[in-house]
C-alpha positions in Angstrom: 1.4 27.0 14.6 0.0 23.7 16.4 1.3 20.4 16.2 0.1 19.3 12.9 1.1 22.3 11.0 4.1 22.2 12.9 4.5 18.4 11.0 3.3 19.3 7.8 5.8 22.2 7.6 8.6 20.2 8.8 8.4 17.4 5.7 11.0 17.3 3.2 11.8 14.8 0.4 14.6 12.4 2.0 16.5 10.0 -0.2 19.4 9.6 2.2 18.6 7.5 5.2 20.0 5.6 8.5 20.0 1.8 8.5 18.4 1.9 11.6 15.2 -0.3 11.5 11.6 1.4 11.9 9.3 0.2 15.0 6.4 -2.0 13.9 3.8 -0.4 15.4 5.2 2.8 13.9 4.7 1.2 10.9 1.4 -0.2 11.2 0.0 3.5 13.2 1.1 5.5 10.1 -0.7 2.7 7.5 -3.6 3.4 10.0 -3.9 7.0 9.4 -3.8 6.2 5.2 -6.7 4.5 5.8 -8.2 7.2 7.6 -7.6 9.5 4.3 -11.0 10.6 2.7 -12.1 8.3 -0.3 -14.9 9.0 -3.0 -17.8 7.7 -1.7 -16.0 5.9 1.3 -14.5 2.8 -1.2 -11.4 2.9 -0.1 -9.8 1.1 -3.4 -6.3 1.5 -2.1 -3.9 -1.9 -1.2 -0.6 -0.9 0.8 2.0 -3.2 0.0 5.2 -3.1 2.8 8.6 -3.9 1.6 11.5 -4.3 3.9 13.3 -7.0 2.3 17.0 -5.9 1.2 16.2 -7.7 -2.0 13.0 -6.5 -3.3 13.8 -3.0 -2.3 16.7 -3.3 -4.8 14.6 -4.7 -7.7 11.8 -2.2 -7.0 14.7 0.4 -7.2 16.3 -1.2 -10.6 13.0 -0.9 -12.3 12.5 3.0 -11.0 13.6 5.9 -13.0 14.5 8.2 -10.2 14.2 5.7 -7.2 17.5 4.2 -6.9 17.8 5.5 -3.0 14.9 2.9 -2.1 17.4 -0.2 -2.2 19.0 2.2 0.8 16.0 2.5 2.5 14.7 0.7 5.8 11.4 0.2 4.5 9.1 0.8 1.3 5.2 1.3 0.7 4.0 0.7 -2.2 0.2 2.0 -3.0 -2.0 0.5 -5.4 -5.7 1.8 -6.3 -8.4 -0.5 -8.1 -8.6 0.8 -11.5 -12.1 0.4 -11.9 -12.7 2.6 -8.8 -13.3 6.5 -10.9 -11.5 8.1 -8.4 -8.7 5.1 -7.5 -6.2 7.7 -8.0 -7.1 11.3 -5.8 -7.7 8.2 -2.9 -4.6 7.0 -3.4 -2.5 10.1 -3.3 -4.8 11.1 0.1 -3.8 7.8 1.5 0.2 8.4 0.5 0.0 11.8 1.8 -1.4 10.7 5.4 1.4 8.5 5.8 3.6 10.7 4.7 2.9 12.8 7.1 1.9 10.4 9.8 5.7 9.0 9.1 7.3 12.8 9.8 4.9 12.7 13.0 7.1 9.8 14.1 10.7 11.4 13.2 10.9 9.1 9.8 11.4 10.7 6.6 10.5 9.4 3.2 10.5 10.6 -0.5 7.8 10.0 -3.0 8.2 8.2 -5.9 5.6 8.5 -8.7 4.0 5.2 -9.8 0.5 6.3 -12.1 1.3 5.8 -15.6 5.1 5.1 -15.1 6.8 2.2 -17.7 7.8 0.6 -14.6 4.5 0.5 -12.8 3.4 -2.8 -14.2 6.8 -4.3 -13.2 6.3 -3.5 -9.3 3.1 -4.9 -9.5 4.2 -8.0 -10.6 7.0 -8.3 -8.3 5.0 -7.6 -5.5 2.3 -10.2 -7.1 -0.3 -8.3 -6.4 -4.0 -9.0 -8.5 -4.2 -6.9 -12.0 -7.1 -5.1 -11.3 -4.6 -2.8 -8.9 -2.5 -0.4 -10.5 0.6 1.0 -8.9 0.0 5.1 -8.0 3.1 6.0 -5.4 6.2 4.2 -3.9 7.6 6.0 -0.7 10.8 5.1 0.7 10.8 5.8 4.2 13.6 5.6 7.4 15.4 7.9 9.9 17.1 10.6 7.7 21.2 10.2 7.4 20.5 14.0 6.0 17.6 16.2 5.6 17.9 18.6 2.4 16.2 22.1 3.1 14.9 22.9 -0.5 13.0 26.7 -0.7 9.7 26.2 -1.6 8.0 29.0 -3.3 6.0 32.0 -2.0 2.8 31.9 -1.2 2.4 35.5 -2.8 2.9 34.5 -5.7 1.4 31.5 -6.0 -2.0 31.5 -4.2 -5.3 34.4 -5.0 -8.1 35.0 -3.6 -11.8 34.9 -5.4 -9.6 35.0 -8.9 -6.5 35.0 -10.4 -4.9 38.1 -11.4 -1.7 38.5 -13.0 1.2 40.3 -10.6 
């Protein structure tokens, strides 16, 4: 394994985090690497929103169907794609994924929460006041983990093939 692997491996959904407050600039070098995601054609049509305030962490989590840990956590992105982009939403998830991971490089663990086509998607955008020609796509709650779940994932076996699928 090499470093990245090493990261990429090491990721797990965290809804239970420390107070403790996250570095700026590790902040602002993980939002860098979601913009270094790859985009259709280059637009980049994303818009990072970054929510550390105690109170709009709790409304985003009020209006969430399974995002109630984000009032408990440090800090919150929320990612937005322009809707008229074609392929708003594969950039966006790129972009969450990169910070994801560029978070877990940094020893902070987050959770995704799903935003595309959610009932309270529209809400969080208006919150946030951000222009409605965004829509929301993910939320991640981020911080240093108070614990780290370890949740199997599946076998590769049986879940990748090679040229075709064949039934096992």
């Amino acid at each position: 394994m090499n470093i990245v692997t090493t990261i990429i491996k090491s990721r797990h959904s965290v809804r239970k985090f420390k107070i403790d407050i996250i570095d700026d600039k590790v902040i602002e070098d993980s939002l860098e690497c979601a913009l270094c995601a790859p985009t259709a054609m280059n637009h980049q049509p994303y818009l990072f929103i970054v929510v550390k305030q105690k109170e709009i962490l709790a409304k985003i989590a009020g209006l969430t169907e399974h995002g109630k840990f984000i009032e408990n956590s440090p800090v919150c992105f929320a990612v937005f794609g322009e809707k008229q982009e074609t392929f708003y939403l594969e950039d966006c998830c790129a972009a969450t994924e990169n910070l994801i991971l560029a978070l877990q490089a940094y020893g902070v663990c987050s959770c995704w929460v799903a935003g595309e086509k959610k009932t309270y998607a529209e809400p969080v955008r208006e919150l946030l006041q951000v222009p409605g020609k965004y829509a929301l796509v993910s939320l991640v709650a981020a911080g240093y983990p108070a614990e780290v779940p370890i949740v199997k994932k599946k076998l590769m076996k049986n879940l990748v093939y090679f040229e075709k699928y064949e039934e096992k």
